[in-house]
RODRENVEX-970675 format. One line per field, with one value per residue: y, x, z of N, C-alpha, C, O in turn; residue in one letter; residue number from 1. Coordinates in nm, 2 decimals. Each point is the difference from the previous one (the first is absolute). Layout:
<sites>
ny: Y,... .
nx: X,... .
nz: Z,... .
cay: Y,... .
cax: X,... .
caz: Z,... .
cy: Y,... .
cx: X,... .
cz: Z,... .
oy: Y,... .
ox: X,... .
oz: Z,... .
type: a,... .
seq: NUM,... .
</sites>
This chain:
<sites>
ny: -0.12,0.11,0.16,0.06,-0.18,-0.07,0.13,-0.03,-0.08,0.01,0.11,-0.20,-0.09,0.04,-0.11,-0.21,0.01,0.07,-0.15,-0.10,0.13,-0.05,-0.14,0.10,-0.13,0.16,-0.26,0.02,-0.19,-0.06,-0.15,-0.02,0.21,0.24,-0.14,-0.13,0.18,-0.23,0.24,-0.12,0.13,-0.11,-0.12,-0.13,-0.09,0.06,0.18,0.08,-0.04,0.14,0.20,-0.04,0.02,0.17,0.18,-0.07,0.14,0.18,0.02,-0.04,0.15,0.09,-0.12,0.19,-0.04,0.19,-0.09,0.21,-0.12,0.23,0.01,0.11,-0.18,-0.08,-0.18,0.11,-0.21,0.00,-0.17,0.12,-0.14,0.21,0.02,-0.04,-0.14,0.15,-0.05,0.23,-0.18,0.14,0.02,0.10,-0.12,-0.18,-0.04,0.07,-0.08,-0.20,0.03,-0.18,0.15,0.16,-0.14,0.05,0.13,-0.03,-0.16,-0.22,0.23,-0.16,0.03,0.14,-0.13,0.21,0.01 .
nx: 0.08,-0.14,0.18,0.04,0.12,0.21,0.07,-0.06,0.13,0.20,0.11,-0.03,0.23,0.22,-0.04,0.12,0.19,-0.04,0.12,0.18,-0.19,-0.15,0.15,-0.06,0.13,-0.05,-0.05,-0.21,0.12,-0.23,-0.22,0.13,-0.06,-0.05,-0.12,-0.07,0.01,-0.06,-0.09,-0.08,-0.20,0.12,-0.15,-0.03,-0.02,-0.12,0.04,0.07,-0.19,-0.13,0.08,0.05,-0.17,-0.16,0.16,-0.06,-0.13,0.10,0.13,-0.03,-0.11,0.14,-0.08,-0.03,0.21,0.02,-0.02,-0.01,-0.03,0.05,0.16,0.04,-0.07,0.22,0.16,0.15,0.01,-0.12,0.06,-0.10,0.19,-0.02,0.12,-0.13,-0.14,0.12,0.01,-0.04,-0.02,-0.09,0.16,-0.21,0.06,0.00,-0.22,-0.19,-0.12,-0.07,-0.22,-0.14,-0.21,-0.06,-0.16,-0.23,0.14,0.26,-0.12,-0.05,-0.08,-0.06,-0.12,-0.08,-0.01,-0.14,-0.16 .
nz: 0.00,-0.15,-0.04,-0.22,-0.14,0.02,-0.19,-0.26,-0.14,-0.07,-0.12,-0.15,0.02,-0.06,-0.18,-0.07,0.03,-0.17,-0.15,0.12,-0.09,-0.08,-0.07,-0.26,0.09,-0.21,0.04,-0.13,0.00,0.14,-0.10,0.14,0.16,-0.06,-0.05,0.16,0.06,0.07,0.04,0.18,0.04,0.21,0.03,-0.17,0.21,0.15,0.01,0.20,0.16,0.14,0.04,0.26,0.17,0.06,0.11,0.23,0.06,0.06,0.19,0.19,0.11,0.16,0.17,0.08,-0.09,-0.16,0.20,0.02,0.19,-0.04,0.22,0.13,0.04,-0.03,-0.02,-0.10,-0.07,-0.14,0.05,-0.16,0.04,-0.12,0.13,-0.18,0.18,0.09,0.26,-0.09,0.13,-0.03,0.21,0.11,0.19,0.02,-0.09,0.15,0.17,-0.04,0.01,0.02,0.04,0.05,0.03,0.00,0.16,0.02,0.15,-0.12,0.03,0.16,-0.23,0.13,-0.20,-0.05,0.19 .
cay: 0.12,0.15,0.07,0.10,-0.11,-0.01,0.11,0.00,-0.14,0.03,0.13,-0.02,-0.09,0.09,0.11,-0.09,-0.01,0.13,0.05,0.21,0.07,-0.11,0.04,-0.09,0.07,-0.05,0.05,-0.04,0.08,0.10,-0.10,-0.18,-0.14,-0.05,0.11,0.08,0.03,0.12,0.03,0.08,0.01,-0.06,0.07,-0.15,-0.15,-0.10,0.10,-0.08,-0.13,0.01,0.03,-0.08,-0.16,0.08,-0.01,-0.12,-0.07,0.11,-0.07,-0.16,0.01,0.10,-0.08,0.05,-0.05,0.02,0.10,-0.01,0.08,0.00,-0.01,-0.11,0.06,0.15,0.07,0.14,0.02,-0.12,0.00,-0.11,-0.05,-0.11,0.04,0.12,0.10,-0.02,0.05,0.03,0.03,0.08,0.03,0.14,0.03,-0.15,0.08,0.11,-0.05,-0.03,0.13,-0.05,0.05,0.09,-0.11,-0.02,0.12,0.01,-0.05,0.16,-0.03,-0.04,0.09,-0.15,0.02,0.00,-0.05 .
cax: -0.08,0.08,-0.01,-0.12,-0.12,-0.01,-0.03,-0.09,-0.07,0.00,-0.07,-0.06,-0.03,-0.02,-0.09,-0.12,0.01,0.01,0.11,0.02,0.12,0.05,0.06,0.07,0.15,0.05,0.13,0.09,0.12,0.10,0.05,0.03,-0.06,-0.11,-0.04,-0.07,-0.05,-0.19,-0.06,-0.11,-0.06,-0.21,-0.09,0.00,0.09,-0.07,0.01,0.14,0.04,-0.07,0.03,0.09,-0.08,-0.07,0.06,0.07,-0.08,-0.03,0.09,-0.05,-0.09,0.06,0.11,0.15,0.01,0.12,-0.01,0.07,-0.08,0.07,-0.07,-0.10,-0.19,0.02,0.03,-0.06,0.09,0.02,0.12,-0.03,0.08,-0.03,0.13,-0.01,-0.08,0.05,-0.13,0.02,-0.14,0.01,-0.09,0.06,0.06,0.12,0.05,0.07,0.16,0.06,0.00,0.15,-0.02,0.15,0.12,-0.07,-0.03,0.08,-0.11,-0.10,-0.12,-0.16,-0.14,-0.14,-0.18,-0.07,-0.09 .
caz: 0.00,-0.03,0.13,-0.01,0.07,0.14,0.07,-0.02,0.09,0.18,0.01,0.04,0.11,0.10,0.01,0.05,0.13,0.05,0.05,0.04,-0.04,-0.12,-0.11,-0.03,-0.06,-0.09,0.05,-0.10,-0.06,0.11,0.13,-0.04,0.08,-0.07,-0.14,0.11,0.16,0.02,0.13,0.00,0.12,0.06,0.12,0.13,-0.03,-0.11,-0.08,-0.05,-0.03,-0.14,-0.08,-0.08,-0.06,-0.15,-0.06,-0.05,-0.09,-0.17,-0.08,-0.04,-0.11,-0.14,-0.05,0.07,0.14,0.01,0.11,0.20,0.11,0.11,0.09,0.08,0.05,0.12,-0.12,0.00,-0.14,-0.08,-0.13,-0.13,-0.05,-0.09,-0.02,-0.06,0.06,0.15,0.07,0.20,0.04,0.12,0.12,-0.03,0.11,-0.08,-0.11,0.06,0.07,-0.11,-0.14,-0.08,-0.09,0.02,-0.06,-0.11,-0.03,-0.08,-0.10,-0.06,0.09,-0.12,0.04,0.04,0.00,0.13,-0.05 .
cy: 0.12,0.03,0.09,-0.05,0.00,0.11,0.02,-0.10,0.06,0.14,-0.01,-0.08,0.14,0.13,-0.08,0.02,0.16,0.06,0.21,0.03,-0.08,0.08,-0.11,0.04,-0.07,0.00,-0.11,0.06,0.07,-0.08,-0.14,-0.10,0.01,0.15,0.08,0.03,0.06,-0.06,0.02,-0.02,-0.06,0.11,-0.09,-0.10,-0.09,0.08,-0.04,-0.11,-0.07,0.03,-0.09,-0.12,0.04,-0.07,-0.13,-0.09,0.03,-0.10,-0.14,0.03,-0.01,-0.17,0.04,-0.05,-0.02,0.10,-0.03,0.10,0.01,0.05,-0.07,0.07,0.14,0.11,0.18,0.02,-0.11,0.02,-0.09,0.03,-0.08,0.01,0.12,0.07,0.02,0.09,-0.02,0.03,0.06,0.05,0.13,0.08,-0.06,0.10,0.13,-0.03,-0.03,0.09,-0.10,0.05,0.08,-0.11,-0.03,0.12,-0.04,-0.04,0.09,-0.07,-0.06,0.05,-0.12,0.05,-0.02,-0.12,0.08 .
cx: 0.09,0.00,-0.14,-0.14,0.00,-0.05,-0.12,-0.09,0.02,-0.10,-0.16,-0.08,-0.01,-0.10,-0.17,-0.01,0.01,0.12,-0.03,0.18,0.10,0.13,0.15,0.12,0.05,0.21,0.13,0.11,0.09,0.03,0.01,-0.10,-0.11,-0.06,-0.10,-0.01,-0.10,0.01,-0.10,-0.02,-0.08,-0.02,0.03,0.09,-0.14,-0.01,0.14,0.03,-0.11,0.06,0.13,-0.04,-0.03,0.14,0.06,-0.13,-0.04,0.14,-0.06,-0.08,0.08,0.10,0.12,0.00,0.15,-0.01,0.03,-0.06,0.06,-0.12,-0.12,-0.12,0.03,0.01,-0.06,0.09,-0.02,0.07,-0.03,0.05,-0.05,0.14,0.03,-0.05,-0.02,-0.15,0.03,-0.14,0.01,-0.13,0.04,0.07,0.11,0.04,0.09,0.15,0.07,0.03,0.08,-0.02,0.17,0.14,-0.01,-0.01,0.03,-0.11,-0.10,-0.12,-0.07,-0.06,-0.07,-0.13,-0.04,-0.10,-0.09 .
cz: 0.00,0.14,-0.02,0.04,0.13,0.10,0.00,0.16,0.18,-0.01,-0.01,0.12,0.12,-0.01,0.02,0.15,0.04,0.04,0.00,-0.05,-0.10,-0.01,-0.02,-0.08,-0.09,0.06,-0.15,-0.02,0.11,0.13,-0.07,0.06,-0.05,-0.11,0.04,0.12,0.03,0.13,0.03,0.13,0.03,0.08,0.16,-0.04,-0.10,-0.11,-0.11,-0.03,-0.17,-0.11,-0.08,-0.04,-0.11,-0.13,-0.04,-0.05,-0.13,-0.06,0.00,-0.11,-0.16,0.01,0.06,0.15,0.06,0.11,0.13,0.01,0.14,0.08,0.07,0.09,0.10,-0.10,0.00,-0.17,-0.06,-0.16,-0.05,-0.11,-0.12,-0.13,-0.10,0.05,0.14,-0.03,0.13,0.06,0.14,0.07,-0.08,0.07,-0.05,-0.13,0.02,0.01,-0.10,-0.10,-0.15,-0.15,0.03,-0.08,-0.13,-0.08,-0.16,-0.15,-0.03,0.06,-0.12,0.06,0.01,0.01,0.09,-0.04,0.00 .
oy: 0.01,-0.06,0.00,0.04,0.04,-0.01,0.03,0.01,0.02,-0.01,0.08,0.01,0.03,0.09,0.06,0.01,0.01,0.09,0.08,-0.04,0.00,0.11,-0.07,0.09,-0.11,0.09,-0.04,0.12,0.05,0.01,-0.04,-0.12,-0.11,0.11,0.10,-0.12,0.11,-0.12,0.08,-0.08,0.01,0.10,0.03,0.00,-0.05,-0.09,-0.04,-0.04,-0.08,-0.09,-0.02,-0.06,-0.06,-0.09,-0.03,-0.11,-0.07,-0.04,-0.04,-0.06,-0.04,0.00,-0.09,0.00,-0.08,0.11,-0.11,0.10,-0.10,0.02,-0.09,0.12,0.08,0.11,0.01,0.11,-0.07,0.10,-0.11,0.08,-0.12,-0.01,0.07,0.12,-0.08,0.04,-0.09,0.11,-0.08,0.01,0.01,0.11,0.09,0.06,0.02,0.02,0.09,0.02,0.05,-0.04,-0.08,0.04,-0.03,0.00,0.00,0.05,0.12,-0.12,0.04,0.02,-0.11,0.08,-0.10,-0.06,-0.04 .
ox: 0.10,-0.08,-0.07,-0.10,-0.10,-0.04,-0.04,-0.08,-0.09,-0.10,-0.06,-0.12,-0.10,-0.01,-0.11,-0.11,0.03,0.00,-0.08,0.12,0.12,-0.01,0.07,-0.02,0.05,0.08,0.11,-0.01,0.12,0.09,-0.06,-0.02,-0.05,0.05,-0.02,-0.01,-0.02,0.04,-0.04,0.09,-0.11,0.07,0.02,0.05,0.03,-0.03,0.01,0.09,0.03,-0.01,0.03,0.05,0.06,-0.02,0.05,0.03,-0.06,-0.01,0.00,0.02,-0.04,0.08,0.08,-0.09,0.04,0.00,0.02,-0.01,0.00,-0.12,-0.06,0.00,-0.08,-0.05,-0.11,0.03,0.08,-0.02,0.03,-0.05,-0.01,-0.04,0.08,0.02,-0.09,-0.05,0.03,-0.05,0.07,-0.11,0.10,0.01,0.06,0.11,0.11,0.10,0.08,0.11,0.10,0.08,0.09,0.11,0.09,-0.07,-0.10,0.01,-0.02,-0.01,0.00,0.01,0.02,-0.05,0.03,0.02,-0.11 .
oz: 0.07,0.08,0.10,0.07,0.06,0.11,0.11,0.09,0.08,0.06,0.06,0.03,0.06,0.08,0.03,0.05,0.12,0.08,-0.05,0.01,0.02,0.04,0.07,-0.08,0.03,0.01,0.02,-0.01,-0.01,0.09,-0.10,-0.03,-0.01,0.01,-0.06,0.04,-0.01,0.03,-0.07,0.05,-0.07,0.02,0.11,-0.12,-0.11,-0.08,-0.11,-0.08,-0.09,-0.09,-0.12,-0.09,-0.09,-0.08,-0.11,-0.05,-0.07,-0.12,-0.12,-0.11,-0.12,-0.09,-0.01,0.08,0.08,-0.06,0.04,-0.07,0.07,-0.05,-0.06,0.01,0.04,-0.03,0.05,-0.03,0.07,-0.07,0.04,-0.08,0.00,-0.12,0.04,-0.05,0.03,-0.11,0.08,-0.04,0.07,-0.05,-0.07,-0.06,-0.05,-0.01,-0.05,-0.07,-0.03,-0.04,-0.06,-0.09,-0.02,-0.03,-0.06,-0.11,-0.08,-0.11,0.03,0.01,-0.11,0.12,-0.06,0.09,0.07,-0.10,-0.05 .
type: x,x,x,x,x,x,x,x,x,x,x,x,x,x,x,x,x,x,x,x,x,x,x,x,x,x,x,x,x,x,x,x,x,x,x,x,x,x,x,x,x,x,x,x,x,x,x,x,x,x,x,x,x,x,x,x,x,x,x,x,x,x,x,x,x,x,x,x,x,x,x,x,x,x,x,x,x,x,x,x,x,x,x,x,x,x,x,x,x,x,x,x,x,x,x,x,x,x,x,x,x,x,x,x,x,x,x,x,x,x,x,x,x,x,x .
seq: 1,2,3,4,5,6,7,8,9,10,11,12,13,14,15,16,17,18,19,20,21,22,23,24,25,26,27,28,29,30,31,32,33,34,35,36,37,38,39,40,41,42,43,44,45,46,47,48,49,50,51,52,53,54,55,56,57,58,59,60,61,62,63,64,65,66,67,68,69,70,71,72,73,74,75,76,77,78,79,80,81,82,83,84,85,86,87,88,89,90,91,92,93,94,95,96,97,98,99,100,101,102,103,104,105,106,107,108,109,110,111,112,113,114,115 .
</sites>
């Protein structure tokens, strides 16, 4: 599957779940570990945790199952790893702190349709 596919695919899963504050970093040409970085925001732990189920089921669907999912039920960040495409899901207090858009500066922002 294209990395554009994949993006497509997580940006809808997180916007099925209501992700907050979407955003995603064309980082081709500037990082080795993957060709995008999207971040977005829950509201709650089940919130977050939804969104990364959303997302790993949008990939069984699609046949991909090339992925890692870092963190666990305490978890306030989860990291879904689908290797041309990282997704950082975050508590919104976690996002703050972190800020790891500032690392991602160097890429070009994707604009992301609203619904």
């Amino acid at each position: 599957m294209k990395s554009e596919e994949l993006l497509d695919l997580v940006l809808n899963a997180i916007s099925e779940r209501h992700g907050e504050d979407a955003e995603a970093y064309d980082m081709r040409g500037i990082s080795i570990l993957a060709d995008y970085f999207v971040a977005t925001s829950a509201t709650s732990s089940r919130q977050l945790h939804a969104i990364a189920n959303s997302i790993i089921e949008a990939c069984h669907e699609a046949n991909f199952y090339d992925y890692r999912v870092e963190g666990n039920h305490d978890s306030e960040w989860l990291l879904v790893d689908l290797g041309d495409v990282v997704v950082n899901i975050f508590s919104e207090d976690a996002r703050a702190f972190y800020n790891l858009e500032k690392l991602w500066a160097d890429g070009k922002r994707v604009e992301i349709e609203e619904d």
